[in-house]
GUMARGU-233644 format. One record per residue (C-alpha): residue in one letter; x, y, z. Coordinates in steps of 0.001 Angstrom, whole numbers, always signed. Each point is the difference from the previous one (the first is absolute). Example, Ala and Ser with C-alpha at 12.3 -4.5 7.8 and 13.67 -1.06 7.14 Angstrom:
<atoms>
<r: A	px: +12300	py: -4500	pz: +7800>
<r: S	px: +1370	py: +3440	pz: -660>
</atoms>
This chain:
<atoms>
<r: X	px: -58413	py: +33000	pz: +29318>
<r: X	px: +1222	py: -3594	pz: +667>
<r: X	px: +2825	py: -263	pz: -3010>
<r: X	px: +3637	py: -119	pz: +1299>
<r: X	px: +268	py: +2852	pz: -2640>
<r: X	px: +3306	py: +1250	pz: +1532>
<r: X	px: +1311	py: -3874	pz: -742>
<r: X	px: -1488	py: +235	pz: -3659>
<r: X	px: +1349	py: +3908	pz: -756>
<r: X	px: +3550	py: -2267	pz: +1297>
<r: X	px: -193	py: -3048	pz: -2590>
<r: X	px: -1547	py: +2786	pz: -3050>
<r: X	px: +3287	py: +2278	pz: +530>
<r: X	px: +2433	py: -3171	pz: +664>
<r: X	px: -1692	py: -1767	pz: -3711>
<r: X	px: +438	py: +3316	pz: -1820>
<r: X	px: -3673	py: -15	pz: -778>
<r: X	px: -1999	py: +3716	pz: -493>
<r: X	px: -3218	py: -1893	pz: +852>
<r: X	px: -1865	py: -3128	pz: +1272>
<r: X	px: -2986	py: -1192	pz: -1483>
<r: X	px: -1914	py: -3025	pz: +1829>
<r: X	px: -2422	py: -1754	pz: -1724>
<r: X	px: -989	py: -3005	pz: +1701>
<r: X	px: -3184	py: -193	pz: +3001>
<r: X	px: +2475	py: +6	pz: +2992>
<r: X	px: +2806	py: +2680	pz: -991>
<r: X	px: -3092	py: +1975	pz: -1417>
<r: X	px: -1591	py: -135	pz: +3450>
<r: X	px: +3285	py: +132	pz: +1815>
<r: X	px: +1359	py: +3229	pz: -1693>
<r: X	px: -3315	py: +1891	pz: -65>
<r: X	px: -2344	py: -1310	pz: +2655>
<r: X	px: -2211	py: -594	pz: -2734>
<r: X	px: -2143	py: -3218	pz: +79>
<r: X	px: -1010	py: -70	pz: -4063>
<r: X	px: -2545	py: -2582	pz: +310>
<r: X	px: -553	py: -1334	pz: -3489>
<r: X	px: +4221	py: -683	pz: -40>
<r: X	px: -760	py: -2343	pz: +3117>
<r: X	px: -2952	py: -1480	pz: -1011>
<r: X	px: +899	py: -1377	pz: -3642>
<r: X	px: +2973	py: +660	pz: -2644>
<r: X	px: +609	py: +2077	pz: -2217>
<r: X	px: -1577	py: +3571	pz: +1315>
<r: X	px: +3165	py: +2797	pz: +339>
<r: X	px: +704	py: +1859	pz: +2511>
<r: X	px: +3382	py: +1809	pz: +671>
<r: X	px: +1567	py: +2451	pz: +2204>
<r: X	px: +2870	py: +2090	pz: -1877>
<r: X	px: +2614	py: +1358	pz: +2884>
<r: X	px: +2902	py: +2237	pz: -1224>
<r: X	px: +3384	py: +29	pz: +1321>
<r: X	px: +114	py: +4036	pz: +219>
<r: X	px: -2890	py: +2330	pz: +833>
<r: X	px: -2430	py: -493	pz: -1941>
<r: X	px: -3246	py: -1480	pz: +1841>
<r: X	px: -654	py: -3946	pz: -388>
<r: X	px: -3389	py: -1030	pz: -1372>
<r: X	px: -2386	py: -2256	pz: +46>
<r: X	px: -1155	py: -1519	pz: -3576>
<r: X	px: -4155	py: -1544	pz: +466>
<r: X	px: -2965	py: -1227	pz: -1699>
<r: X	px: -2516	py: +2146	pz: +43>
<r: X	px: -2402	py: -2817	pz: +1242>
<r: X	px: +1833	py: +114	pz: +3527>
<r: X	px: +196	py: +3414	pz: +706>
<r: X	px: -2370	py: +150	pz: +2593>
<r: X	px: +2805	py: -2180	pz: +1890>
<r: X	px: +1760	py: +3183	pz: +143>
<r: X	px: -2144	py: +1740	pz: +3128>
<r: X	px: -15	py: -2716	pz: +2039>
<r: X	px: +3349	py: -933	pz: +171>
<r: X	px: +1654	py: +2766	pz: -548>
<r: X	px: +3318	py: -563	pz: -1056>
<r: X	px: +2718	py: +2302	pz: +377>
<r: X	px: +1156	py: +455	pz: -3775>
<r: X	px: -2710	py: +2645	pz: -585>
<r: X	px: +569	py: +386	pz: -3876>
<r: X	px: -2729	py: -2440	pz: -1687>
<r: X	px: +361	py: -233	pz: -3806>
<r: X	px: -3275	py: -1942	pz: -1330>
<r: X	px: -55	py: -2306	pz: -3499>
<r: X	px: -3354	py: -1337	pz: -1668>
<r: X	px: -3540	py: +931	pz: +58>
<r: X	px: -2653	py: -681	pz: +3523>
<r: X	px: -3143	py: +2359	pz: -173>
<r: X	px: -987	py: +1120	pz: +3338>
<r: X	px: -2677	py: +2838	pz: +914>
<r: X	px: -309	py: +2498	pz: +2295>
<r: X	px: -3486	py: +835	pz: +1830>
<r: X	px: +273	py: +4421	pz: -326>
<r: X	px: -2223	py: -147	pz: +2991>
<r: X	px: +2140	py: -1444	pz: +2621>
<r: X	px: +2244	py: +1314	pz: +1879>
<r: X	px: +3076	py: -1981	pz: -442>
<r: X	px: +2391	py: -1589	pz: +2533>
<r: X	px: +3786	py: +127	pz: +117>
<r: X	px: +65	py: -3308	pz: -1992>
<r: X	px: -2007	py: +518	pz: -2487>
<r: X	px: +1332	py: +3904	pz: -622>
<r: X	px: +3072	py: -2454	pz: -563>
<r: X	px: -1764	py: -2406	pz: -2051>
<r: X	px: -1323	py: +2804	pz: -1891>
<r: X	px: +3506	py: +1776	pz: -732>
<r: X	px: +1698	py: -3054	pz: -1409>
<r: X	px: -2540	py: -592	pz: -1952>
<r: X	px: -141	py: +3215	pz: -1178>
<r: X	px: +4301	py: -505	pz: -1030>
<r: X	px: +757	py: -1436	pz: -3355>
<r: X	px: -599	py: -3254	pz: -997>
<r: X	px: +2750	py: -1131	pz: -1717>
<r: X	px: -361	py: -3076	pz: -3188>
<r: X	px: +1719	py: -2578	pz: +2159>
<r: X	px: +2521	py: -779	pz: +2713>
<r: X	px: +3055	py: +729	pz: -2044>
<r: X	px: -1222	py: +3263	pz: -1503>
<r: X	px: -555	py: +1149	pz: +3611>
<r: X	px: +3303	py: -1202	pz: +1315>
<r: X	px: +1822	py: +1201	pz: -2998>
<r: X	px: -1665	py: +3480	pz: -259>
<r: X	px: +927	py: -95	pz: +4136>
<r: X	px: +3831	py: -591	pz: -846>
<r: X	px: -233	py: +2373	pz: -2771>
<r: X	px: -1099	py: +2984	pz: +2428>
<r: X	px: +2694	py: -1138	pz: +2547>
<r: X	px: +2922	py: +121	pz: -2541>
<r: X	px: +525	py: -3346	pz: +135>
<r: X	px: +675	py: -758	pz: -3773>
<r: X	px: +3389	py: -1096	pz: +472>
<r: X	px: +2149	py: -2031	pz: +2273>
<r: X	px: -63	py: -2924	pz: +1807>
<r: X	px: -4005	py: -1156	pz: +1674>
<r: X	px: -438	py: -2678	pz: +1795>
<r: X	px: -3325	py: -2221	pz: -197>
<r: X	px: -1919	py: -2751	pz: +1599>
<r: X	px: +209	py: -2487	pz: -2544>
<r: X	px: -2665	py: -2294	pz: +1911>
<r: X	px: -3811	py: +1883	pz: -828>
<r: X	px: +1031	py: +2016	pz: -3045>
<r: X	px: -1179	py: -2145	pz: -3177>
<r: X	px: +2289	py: -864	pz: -2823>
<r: X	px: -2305	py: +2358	pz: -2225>
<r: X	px: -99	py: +2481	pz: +2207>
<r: X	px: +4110	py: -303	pz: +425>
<r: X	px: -163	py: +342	pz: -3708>
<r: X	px: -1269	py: +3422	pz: -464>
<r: X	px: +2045	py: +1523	pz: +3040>
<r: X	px: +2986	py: -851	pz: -1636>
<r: X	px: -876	py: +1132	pz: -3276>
<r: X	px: -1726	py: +2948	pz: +1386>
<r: X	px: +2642	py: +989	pz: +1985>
<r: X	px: +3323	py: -1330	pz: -2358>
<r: X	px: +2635	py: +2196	pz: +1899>
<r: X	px: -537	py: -1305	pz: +3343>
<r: X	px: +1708	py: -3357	pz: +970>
<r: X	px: -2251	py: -2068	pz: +2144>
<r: X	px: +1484	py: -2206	pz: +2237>
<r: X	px: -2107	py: -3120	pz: +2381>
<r: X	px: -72	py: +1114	pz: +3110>
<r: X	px: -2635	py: -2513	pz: +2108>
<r: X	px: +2897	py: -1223	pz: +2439>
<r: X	px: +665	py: +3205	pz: +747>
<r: X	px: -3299	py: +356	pz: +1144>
<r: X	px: +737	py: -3050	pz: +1434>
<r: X	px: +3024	py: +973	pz: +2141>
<r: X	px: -1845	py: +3242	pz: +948>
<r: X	px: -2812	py: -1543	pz: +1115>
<r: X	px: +1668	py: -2439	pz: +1970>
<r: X	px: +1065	py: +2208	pz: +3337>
<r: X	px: -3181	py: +1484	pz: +1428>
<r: X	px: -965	py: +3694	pz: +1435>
<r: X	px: -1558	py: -382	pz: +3227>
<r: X	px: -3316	py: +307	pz: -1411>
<r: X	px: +398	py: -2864	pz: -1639>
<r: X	px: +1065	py: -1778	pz: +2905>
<r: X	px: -3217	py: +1180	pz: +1818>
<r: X	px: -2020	py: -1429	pz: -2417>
<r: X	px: +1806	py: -3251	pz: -397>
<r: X	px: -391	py: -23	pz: +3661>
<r: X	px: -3790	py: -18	pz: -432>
<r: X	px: -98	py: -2232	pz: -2973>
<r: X	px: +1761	py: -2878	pz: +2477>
<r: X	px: -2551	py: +317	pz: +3045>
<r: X	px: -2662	py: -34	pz: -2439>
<r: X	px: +968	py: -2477	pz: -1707>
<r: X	px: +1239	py: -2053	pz: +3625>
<r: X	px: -3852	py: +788	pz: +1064>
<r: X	px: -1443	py: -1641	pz: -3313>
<r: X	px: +2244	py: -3617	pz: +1227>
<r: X	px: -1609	py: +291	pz: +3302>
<r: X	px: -3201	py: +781	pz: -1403>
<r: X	px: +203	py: -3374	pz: -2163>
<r: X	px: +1172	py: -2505	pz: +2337>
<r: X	px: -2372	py: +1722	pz: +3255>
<r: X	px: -2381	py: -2589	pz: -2456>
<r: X	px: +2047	py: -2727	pz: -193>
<r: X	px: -1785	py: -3262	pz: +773>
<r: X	px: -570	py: -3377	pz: -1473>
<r: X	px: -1614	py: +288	pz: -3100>
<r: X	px: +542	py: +3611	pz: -849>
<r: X	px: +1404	py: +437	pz: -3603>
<r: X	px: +2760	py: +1542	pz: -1183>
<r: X	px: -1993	py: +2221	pz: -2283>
<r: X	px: -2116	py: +975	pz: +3171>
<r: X	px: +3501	py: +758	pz: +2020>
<r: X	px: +923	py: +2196	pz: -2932>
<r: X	px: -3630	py: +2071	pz: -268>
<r: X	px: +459	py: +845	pz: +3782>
<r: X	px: +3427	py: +971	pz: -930>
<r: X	px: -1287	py: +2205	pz: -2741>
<r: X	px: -2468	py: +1269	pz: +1999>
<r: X	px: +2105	py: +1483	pz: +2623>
<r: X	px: +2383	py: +1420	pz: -2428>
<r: X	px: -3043	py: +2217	pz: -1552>
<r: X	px: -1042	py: +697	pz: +3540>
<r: X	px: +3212	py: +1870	pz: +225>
<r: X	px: +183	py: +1687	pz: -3214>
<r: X	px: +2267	py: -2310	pz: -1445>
<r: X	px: -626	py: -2122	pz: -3461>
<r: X	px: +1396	py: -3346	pz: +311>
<r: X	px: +2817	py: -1056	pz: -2726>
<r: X	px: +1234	py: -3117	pz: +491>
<r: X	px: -2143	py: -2589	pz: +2408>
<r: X	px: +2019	py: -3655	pz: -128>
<r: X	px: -1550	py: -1700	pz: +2641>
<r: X	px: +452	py: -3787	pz: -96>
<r: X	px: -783	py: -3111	pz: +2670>
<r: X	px: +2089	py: -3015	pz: +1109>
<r: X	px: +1306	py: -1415	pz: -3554>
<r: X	px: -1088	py: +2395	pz: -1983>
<r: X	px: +2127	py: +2892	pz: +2068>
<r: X	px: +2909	py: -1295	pz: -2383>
<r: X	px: -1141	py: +1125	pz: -2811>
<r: X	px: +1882	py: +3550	pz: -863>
<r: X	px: -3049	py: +2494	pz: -981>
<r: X	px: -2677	py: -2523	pz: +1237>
<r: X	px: -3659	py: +1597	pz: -912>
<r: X	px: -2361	py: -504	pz: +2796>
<r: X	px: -2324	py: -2722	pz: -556>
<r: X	px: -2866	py: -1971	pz: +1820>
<r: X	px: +2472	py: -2381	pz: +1716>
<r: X	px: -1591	py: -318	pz: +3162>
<r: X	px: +2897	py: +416	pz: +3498>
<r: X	px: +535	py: -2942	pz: +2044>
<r: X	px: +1273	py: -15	pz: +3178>
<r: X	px: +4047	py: -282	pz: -192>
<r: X	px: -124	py: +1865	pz: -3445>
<r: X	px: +2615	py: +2414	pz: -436>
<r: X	px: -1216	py: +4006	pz: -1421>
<r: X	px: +2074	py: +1156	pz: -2431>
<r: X	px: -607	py: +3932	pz: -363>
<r: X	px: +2174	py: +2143	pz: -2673>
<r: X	px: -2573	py: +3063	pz: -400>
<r: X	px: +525	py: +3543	pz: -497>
<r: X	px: -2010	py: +2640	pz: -880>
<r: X	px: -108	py: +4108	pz: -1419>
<r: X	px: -314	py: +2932	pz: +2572>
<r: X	px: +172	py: +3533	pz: -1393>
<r: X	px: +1855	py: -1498	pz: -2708>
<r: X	px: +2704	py: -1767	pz: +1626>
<r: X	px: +525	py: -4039	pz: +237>
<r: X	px: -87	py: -2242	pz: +3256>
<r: X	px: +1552	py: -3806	pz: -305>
<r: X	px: +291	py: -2288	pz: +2462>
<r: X	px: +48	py: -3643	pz: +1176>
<r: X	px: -1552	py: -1574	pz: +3547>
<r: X	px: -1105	py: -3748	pz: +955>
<r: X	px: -2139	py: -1357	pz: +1914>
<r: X	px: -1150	py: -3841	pz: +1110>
<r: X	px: -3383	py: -1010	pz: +475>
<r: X	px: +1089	py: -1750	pz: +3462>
<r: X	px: +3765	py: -1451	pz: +706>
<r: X	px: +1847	py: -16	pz: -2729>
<r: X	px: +1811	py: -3258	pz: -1408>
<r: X	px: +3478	py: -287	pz: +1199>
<r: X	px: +1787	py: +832	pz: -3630>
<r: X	px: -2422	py: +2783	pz: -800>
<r: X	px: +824	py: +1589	pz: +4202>
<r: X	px: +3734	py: -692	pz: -1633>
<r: X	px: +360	py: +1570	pz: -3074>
<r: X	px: -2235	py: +2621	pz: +1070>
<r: X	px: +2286	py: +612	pz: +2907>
<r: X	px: +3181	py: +421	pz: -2897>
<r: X	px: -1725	py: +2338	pz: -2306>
<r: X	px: -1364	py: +2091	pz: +2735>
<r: X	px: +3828	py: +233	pz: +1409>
<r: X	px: +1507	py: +913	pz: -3870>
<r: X	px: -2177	py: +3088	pz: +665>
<r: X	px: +705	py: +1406	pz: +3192>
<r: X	px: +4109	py: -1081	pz: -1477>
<r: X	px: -960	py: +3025	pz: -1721>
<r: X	px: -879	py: +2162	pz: +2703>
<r: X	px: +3274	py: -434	pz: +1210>
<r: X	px: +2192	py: +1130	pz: -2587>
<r: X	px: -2228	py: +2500	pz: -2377>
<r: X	px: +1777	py: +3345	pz: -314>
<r: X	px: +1258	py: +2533	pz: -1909>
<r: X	px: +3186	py: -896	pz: -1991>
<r: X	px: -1286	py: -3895	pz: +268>
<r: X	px: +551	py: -1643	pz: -3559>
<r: X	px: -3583	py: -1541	pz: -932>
<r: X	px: +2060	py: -3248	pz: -1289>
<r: X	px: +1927	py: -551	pz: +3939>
<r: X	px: -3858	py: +609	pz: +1064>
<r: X	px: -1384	py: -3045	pz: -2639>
<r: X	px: +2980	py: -2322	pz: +1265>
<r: X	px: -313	py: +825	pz: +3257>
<r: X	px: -3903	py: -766	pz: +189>
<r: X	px: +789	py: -3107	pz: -2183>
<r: X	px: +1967	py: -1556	pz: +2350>
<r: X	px: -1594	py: +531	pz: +3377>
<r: X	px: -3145	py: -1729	pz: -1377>
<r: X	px: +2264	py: -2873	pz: -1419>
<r: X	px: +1121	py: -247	pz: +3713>
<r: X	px: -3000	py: +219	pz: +1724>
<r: X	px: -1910	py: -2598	pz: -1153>
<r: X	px: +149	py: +97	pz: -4076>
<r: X	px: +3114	py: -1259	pz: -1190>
<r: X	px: -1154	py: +146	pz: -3723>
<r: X	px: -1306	py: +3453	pz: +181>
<r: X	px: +405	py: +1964	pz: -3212>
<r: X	px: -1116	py: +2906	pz: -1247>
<r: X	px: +355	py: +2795	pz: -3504>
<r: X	px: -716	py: +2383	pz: +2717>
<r: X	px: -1061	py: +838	pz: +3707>
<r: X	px: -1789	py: +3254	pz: -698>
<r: X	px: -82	py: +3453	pz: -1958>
<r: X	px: -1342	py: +3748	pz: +680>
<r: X	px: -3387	py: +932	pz: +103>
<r: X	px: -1300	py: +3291	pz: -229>
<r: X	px: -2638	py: +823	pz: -2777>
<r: X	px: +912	py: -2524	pz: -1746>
<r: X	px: -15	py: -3991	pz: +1453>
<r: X	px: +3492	py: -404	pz: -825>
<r: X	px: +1836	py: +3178	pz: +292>
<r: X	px: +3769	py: -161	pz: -141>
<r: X	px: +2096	py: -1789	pz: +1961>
<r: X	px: -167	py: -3941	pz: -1509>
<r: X	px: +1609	py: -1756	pz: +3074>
<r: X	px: +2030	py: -2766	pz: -2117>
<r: X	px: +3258	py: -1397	pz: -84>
<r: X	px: +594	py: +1971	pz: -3044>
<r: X	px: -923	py: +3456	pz: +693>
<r: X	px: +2320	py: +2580	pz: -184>
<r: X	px: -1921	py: +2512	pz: +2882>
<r: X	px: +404	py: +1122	pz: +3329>
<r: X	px: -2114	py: +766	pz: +2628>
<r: X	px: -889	py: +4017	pz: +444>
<r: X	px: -1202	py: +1995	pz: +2696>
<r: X	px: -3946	py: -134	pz: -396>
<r: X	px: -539	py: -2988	pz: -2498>
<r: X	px: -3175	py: -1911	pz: +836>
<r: X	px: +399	py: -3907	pz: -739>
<r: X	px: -1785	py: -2828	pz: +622>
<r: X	px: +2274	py: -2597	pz: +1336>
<r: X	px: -1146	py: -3659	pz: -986>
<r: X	px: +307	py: -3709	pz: +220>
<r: X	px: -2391	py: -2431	pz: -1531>
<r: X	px: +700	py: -3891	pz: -519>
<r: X	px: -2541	py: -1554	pz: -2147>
<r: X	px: -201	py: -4190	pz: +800>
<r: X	px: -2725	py: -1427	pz: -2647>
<r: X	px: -2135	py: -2667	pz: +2186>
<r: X	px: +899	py: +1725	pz: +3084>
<r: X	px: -97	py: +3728	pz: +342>
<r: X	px: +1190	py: +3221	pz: -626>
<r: X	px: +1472	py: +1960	pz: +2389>
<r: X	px: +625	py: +3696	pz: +230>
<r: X	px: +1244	py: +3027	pz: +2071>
<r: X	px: +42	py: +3829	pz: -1469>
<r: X	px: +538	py: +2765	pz: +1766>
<r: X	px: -329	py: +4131	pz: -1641>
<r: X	px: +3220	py: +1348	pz: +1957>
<r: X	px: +1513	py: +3402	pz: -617>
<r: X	px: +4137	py: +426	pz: -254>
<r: X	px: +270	py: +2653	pz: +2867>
<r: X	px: +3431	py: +1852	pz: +409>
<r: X	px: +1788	py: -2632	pz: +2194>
<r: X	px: -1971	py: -3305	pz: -446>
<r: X	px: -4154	py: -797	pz: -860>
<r: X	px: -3149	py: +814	pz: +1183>
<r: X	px: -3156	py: -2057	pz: -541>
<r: X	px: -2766	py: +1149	pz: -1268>
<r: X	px: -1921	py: -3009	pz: +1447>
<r: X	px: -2058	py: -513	pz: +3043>
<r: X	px: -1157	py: -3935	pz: -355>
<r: X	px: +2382	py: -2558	pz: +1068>
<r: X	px: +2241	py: -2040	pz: -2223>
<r: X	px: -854	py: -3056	pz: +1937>
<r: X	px: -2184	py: -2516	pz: -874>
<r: X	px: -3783	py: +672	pz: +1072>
<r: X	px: -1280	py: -3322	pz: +1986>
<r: X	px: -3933	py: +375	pz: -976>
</atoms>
């Protein structure tokens, strides 16, 4: 199990609630360790997990058309309720194996009409008709929101996706582990791309041998900005055939998905020495960062971290530097709680996983940017990075 479920029993008994229901990809995934592919693939498929407050045994709410998910990744809610119609047949002949004896029993469960008549005939048998239930507002559909209320008119629901939010936001040390991963994977795919850096290469090119590595190692990519000399200032540049000259700055903000769980991060790189503004302003962004490093802990507000960062960039090279924010949580989601702004109202815990950030954007001369995946450890931070901040002469 990789859910801080002692941290969301906490937050359920501190809001009152007698149950959680998430609704969304992530906090479905996140509370269940169930991938339901059609929620992640397009919208509008349900999914849930139900988890009560008390006793009773949290559940897992599924399309029949994904069931055979269910063996393979085995997640540890065991109670499957399955909605809608899939045919599937069973050869008497065979013997069999442990997944498809699985396979075979929840198909062999009742089907229920749709997603709400299984969740409600689920809260029904778990006495939760009454009270106080809160729910994902982010996947369930309007419709469907409909007739859960009016199936269910004695219990008050209540929106509960930033308490998912704040749960998910200080990891278990599985989680960790697989961040962990996620990063060198991730760090490899970078390498991978500029090991063909030359003149004439292509950003598009740079980005399939990205790619490439990132499958290699089990990982899908997610986000692949990858951007050359003037075109590196443009925010969520899209690879294109722009061919690298020598003195070009790389731009990479990439990321990707390992067993469910998000990598970000930001490196650059020159195609030969670097101009002397572009050695410059690299030099300040790459020193707002490791400002961080210094001064992450528990107890830390998030805003005296956003100021803090602000400024030593301003001093080191950017005077004008300005930011809405120099990073945010990651976790199974790409931006898990906290926002690092001037405005948040956070602090750092034991365990949070953040990427720490700093990108200037100059249009007709570059963008520059430094982002480290750093975990709040009980007296300071420890990266989860391997690859230096510094900026890679080619």
């Amino acid at each position: 199990m990789l859910a801080n479920i002692p941290r969301l029993k906490d937050f359920i008994a501190k809001n009152n609630l007698d149950a959680v229901i998430a609704t969304c990809p992530e906090n479905v995934t996140y509370l269940s360790g169930f991938w339901a592919m059609s929620q992640w693939v397009r919208r509008g498929p349900q999914a849930y997990v139900l988890f009560p407050r008390e006793t009773a045994q949290p559940c897992i709410i599924a399309n029949s058309g994904i069931l055979d998910l269910i063996p393979d990744q085995q997640p540890w809610i065991r109670e499957v309720r399955r909605y809608g119609y899939f045919q599937i047949d069973v050869d008497s002949s065979a013997t069999l194996d442990a997944g498809d004896v699985l396979q075979q029993q929840l198909f062999g469960s009742t089907a229920y009409k749709d997603s709400v008549d299984a969740l409600v005939t689920a809260m029904k048998e778990k006495g939760l008709t009454r009270g106080t239930v809160g729910i994902d507002e982010m996947g369930i559909t309007p419709q469907c929101m409909e007739q859960l209320t009016a199936a269910l008119p004695d219990v008050k629901f209540v929106r509960c996706f930033s308490l998912f939010e704040r749960v998910r936001s200080v990891k278990t040390p599985g989680e960790i582990e697989i961040l962990q991963k996620a990063a060198r994977i991730t760090e490899r795919a970078i390498d991978a791309a500029l090991n063909i850096a030359a003149e004439g290469v292509t950003e598009r090119e740079m980005l399939r041998a990205f790619n490439a590595s990132l499958a290699h190692d089990d990982a899908a990519p997610v986000v692949g900005c990858i951007g050359f000399g003037n075109r590196s200032a443009m925010i969520n540049v899209q690879p294109s055939d722009r061919k690298l000259k020598r003195g070009d700055l790389i731009r990479f903000d990439v990321g990707g998905r390992y067993r469910n769980y998000r990598s970000d991060m930001s490196r650059g790189a020159s195609l030969g020495e670097p101009a002397p503004k572009i050695a410059k302003y690299y030099r300040a962004v790459e020193k707002g960062v490791l400002r961080g490093y210094d001064i992450i802990k528990p107890g830390l507000k998030v805003s005296e971290l956003f100021k803090e960062i602000v400024a030593t960039v301003q001093k080191e090279g950017i005077p004008h530097f300005a930011r809405s924010h120099v990073g945010h949580g990651i976790g199974v989601d790409g931006y898990d709680p906290p926002n690092i702004s001037e405005s948040s109202t956070d602090v750092l815990e034991e365990n949070m996983v953040i990427c720490v950030e700093t990108p200037y954007y100059e249009l007709g001369f570059a963008g520059l940017q430094v982002e480290d995946m750093v975990r709040v450890t009980n007296n300071g931070a420890a990266s989860l990075m391997s690859l230096p901040t510094a900026l890679r002469i080619l």
